[in-house]
C-alpha positions as CSV (number, residue, x, y, z in Angstrom):
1,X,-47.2,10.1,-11.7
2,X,-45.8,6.9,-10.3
3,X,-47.9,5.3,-8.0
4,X,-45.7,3.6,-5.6
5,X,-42.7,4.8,-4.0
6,X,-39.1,4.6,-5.0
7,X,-37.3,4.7,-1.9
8,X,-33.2,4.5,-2.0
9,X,-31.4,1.4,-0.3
10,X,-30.2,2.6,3.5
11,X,-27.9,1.1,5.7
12,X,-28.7,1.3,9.4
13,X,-25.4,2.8,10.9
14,X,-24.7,4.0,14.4
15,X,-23.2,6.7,15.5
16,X,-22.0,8.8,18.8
17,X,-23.8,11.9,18.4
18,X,-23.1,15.2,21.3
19,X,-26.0,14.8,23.9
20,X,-27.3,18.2,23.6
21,X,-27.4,17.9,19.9
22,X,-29.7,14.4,20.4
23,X,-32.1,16.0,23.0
24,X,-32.7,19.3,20.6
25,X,-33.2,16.4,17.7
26,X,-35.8,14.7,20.0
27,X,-37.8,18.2,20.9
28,X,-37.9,18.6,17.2
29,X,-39.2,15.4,16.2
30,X,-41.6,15.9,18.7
31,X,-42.8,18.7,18.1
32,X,-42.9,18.4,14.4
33,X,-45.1,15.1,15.3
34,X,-47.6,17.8,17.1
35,X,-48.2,19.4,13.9
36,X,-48.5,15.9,11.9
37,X,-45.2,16.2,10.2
38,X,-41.9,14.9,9.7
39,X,-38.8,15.8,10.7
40,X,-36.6,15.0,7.8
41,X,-33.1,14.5,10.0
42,X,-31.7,11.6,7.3
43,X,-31.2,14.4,4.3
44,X,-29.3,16.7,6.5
45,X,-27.0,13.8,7.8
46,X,-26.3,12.3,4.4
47,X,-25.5,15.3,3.2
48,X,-23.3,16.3,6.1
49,X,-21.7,12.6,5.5
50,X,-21.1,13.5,2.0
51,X,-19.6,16.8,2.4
52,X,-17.7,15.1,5.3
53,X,-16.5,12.3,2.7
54,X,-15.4,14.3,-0.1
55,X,-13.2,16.1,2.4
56,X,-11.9,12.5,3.8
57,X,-11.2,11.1,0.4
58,X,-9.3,13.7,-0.8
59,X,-6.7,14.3,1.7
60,X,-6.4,10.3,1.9
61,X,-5.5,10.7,-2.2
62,X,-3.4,13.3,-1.3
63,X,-2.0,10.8,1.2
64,X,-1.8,7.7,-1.2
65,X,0.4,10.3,-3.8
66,X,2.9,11.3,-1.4
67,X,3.2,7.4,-0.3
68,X,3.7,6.5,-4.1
69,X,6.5,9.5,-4.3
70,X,8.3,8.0,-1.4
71,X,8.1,4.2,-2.3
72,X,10.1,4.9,-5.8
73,X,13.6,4.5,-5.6
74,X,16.8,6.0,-7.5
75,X,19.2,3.0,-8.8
76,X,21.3,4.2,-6.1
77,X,19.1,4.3,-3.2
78,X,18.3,0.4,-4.0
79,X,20.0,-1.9,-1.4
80,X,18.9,-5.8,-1.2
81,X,16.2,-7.1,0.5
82,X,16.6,-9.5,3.7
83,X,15.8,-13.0,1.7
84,X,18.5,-11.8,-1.0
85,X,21.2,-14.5,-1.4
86,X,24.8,-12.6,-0.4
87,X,26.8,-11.6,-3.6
88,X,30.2,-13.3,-3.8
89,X,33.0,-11.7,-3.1
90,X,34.3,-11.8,-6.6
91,X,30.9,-11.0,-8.5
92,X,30.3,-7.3,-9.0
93,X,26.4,-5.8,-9.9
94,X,25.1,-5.4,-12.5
95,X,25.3,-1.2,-12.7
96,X,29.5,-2.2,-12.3
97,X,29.7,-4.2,-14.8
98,X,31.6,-3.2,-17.6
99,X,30.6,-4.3,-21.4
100,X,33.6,-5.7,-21.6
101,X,32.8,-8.0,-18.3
102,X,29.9,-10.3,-19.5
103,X,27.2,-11.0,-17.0
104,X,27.7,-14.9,-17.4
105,X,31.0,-16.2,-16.5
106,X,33.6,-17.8,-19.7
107,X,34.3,-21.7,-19.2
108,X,38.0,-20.0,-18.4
109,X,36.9,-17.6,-15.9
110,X,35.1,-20.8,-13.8
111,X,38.1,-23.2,-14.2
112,X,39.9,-20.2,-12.4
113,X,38.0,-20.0,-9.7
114,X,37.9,-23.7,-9.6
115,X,41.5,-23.9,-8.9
116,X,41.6,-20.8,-7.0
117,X,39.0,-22.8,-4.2
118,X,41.4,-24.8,-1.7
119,X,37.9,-27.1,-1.4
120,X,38.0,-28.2,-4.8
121,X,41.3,-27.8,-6.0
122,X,42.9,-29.6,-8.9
123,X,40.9,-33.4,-8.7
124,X,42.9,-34.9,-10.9
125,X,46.3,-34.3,-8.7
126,X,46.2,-36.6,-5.6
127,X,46.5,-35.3,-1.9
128,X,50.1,-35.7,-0.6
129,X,50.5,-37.1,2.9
């Protein structure tokens, strides 16, 4: 038999309890004082608080799940973000390109475009005037 007592760590929380409920509390306590007693009221709220946070936790699960289920996207729903850099006219996606279309452009297929750009042009053909 232990000596000394082996109380659990509590946290001093407030809450807004119905007024009538509070004034039967305080009659209680009172009364139970009366007879030398104590009127236990921290059991029956912690275990009202725990049945109350099972109950909490799992519909917020349940609420975390269906989040998840909503966030994942089919390859088709996916659309760019804001920050994305615009695609070029020419370029396709990746999901269109073909495996005969490589994903990183032949030295051929950049000289075309190179010509193709009125900017750049051919530099080694001087500008008539």
């Amino acid at each position: 038999m232990s000596v000394f007592k082996h109380d659990k760590e509590v946290k001093r929380m407030i809450f807004n309890v119905d007024s009538d409920i509070a004034d039967r509390i305080d009659l209680l306590r009172d009364e139970a004082k009366n007879y030398g007693k104590r009127l236990d009221v921290d059991t029956a709220v912690n275990k009202g608080l725990e049945k109350f946070l099972k109950k909490a936790e799992k519909k917020l699960e349940e609420m975390r799940h269906e989040a998840k289920a909503k966030k994942r996207l089919q390859p088709a729903d996916l659309v760019p973000r804001p920050g994305d850099p615009p695609a070029l006219p020419g370029e396709k996606a990746l999901a269109e390109r073909t495996p005969n279309d490589p994903a990183v452009p032949t030295p051929g297929q950049i000289a075309a475009k190179v010509k193709e750009n009125p900017i750049l042009g051919d530099p080694a053909t001087p500008a008539k005037k």
